[in-house]
C-alpha positions in Angstrom: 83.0 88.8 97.3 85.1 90.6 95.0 87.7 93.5 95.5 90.1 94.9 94.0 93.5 93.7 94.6 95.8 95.3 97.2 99.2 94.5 96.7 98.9 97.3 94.2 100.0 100.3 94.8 97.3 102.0 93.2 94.7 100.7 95.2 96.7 100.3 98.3 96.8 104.4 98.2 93.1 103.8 97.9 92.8 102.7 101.1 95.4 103.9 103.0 93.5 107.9 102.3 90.7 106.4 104.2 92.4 108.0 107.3 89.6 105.5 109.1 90.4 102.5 107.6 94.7 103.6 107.9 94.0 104.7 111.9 92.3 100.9 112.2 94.9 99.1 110.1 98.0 100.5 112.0 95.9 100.1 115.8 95.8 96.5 114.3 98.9 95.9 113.7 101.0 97.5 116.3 98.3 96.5 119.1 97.9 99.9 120.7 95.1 102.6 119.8 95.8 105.0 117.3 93.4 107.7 118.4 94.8 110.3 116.1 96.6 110.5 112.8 97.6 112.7 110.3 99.5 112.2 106.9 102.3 114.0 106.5 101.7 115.9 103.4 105.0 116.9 102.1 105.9 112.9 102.5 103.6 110.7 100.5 105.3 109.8 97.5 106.1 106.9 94.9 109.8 107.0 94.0 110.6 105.6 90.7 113.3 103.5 91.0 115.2 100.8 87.9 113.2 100.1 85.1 110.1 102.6 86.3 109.5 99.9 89.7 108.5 102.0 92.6 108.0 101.8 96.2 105.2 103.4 97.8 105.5 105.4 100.7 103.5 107.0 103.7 104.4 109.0 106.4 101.9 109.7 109.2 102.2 111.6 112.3 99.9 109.9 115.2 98.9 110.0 118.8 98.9 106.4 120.1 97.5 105.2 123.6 99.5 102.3 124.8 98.0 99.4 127.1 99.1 100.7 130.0 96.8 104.4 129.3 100.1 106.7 128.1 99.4 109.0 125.5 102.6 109.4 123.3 103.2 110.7 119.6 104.8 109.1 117.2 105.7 109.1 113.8 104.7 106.2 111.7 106.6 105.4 108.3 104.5 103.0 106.1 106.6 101.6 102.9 105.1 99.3 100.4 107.1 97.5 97.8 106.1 94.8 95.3 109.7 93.8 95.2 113.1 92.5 96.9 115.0 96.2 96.5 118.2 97.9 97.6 117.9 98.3 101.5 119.4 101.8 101.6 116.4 103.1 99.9 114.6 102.1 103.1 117.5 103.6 105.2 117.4 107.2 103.4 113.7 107.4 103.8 114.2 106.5 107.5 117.1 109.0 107.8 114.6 111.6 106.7 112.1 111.3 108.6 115.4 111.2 111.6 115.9 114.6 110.5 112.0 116.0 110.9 111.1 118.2 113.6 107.7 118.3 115.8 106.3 121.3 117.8 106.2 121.5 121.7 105.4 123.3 124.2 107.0 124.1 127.5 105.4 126.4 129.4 104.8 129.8 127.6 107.3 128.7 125.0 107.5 126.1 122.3 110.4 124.5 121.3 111.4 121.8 118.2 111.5 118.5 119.5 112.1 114.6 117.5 109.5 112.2 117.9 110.1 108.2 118.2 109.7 106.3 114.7 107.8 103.2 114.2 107.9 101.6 110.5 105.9 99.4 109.1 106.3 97.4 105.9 104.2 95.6 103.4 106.6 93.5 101.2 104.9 91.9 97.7 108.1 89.5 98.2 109.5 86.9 100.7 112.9 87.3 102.7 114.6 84.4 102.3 115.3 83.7 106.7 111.7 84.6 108.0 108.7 82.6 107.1 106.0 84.1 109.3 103.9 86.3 107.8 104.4 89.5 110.2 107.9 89.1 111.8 108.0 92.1 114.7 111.3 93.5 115.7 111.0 95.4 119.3 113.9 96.9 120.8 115.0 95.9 124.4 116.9 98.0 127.1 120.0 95.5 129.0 122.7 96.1 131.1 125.5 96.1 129.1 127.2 94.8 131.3 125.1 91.6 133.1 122.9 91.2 130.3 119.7 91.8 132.7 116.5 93.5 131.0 115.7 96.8 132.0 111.9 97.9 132.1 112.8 101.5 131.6 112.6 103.7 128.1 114.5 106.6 127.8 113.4 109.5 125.3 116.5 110.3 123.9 117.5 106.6 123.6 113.7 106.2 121.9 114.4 109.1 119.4 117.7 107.1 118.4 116.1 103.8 117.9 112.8 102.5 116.3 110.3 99.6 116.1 109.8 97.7 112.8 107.1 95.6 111.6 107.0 93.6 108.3 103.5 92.1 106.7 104.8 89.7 103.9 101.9 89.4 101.7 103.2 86.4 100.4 102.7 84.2 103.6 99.5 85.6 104.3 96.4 83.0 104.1 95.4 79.9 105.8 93.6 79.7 109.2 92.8 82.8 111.1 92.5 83.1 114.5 93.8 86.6 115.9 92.4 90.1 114.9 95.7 90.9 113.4 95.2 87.6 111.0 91.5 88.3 109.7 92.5 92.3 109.1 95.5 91.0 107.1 93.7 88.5 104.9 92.2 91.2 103.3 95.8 91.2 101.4 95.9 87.8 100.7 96.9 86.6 97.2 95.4 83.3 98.3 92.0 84.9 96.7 93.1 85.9 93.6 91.5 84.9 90.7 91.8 84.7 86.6 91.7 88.7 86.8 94.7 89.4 88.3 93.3 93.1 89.6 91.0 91.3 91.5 90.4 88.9 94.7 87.6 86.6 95.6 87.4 87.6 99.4 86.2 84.2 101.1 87.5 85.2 104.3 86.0 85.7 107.6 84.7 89.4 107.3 82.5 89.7 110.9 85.0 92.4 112.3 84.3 95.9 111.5 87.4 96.9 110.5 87.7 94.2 107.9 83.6 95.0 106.9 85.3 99.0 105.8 87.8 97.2 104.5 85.8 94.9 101.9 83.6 97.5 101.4 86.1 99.8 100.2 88.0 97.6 98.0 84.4 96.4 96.5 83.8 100.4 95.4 87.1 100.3 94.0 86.4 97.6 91.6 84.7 99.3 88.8 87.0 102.4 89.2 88.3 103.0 85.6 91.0 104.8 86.4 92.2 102.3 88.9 92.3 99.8 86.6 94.1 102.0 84.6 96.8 102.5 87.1 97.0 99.0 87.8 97.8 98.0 83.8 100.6 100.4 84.3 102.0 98.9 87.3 101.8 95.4 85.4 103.2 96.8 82.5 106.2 97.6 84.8 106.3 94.3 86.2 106.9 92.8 83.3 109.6 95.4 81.8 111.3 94.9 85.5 110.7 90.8 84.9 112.4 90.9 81.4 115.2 92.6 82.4 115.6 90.6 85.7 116.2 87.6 83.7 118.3 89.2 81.2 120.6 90.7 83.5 120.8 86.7 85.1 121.2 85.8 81.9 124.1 87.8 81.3 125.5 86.7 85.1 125.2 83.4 84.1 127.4 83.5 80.9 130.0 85.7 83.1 129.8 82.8 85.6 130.4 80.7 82.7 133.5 82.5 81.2 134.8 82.6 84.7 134.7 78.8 85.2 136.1 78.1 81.9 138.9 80.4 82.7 139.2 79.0 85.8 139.2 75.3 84.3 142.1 76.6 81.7 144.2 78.2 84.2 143.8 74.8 86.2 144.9 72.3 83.4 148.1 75.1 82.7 149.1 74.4 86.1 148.5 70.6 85.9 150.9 71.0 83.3 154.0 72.9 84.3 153.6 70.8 87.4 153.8 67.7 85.6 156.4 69.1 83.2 158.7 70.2 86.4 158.5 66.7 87.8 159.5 65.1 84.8 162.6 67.6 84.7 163.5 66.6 88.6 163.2 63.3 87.1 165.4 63.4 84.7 167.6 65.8 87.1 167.8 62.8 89.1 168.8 60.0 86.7 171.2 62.6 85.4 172.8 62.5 89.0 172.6 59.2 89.7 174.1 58.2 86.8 
């Protein structure tokens, strides 16, 4: 089957407006129900970063139902970049959505409240220290003191502290077993074929969410102006790949000039040394004779 290629932005978007197929995907991948969700409109964006590279970013506000039956908002940051970036991007979109305020009511009388922040990441790239595909960071509650786990959450501890989840496209592929695994392989570059734009899907696709997945990414296919978007994204790449390996290049000659340096300032010293012994030397015989 093929569909258009995900790991672009371009068609990522695609999906992700499909507020369906983005309520499914996040219920998948955090393992409790999204039963609502709503983009934050002021915050979906593409910031242009070096050499026209961007990272894509959603922020949704949802109401989740967790395993044990309690209802709780959150908000849900969704970032998507192609490649290894500087980390305090990530922080200052976080620290925004720190600031952001929610509406609730008390009584007669609403008040401006926080809500908890779970992010989620798609990365085109591979961290160096992680190898499996969705590495899940959960926060735990200890005494500080004896080290013993508490079962408790506290909301103003919870509006300090977040969850993180990362899908590294990279590792995805390979034998499926769990929900999670057959939604993801949708992103798989495993399937890609002499069209880069494109995947030949030849996963399992019997669950539903992955059937509105592949159907979606099928329609996108022919979409001119997707394609369109997609050229511009690898005409990026490449800009961002030629300058990569200039700028190593130029590392490399500094590394170079440092070592040579380094070298010359060695044999100096060799030098002097060997000239001082020679003088203590000859300060000896002097004396002894």
């Amino acid at each position: 089957m093929i569909i258009a290629n995900p790991i672009y932005d371009a068609v990522f978007k695609y999906l992700m407006d499909d507020l369906e197929i983005a309520k499914g995907l996040i219920s998948t991948i955090i393992g409790e129900e999204v039963t609502d969700l709503a983009v934050q409109p002021q915050e979906t964006s593409a910031e242009n970063l070096a050499y026209g590279l961007t990272v894509f970013r959603l922020d949704f506000k949802a109401t989740v139902r967790t395993a044990a039956g309690e209802i709780k908002k959150v908000l849900i940051e969704l970032q998507k970049a192609k490649h290894l970036l500087d980390g305090m991007r990530f922080r200052r979109y976080l620290g925004e959505n720190y600031r952001q305020e929610d509406q609730a009511r008390f009584g007669d009388g609403a008040y401006a409240t926080v809500l908890p922040i779970l992010t989620i990441y798609f990365l085109g790239f591979k961290p160096e220290n992680v190898e499996v595909p969705v590495p899940q960071v959960d926060r735990v509650y200890r005494n500080g003191v004896t080290g013993e786990v508490l079962n408790v959450r506290e909301p103003f501890v919870e509006q300090l502290t977040h969850d993180s989840y990362a899908i590294q496209i990279p590792r995805l592929g390979g034998l499926t077993q769990t929900k999670l695994e057959k939604v993801l392989q949708v992103f798989s570059q495993e399937f890609t074929t002499s069209d880069q734009h494109q995947l030949d899907f030849q996963g399992d696709s019997s669950d539903p969410l992955v059937k509105k997945l592949l159907d979606k990414l099928t329609r996108a296919v022919p979409t001119p102006a997707l394609r369109k978007q997609m050229e511009v994204e690898d005409e990026i790449d490449h800009v961002f790949e030629r300058e990569l390996e200039k700028k190593n290049q130029e590392i490399a000659e500094k590394d170079q000039e440092i070592a040579e340096k380094e070298r010359l300032i060695a044999e100096e010293r060799q030098q002097k040394e060997a000239a001082l012994r020679e003088l203590e030397e000859l300060r000896k015989r002097l004396l002894g004779g």
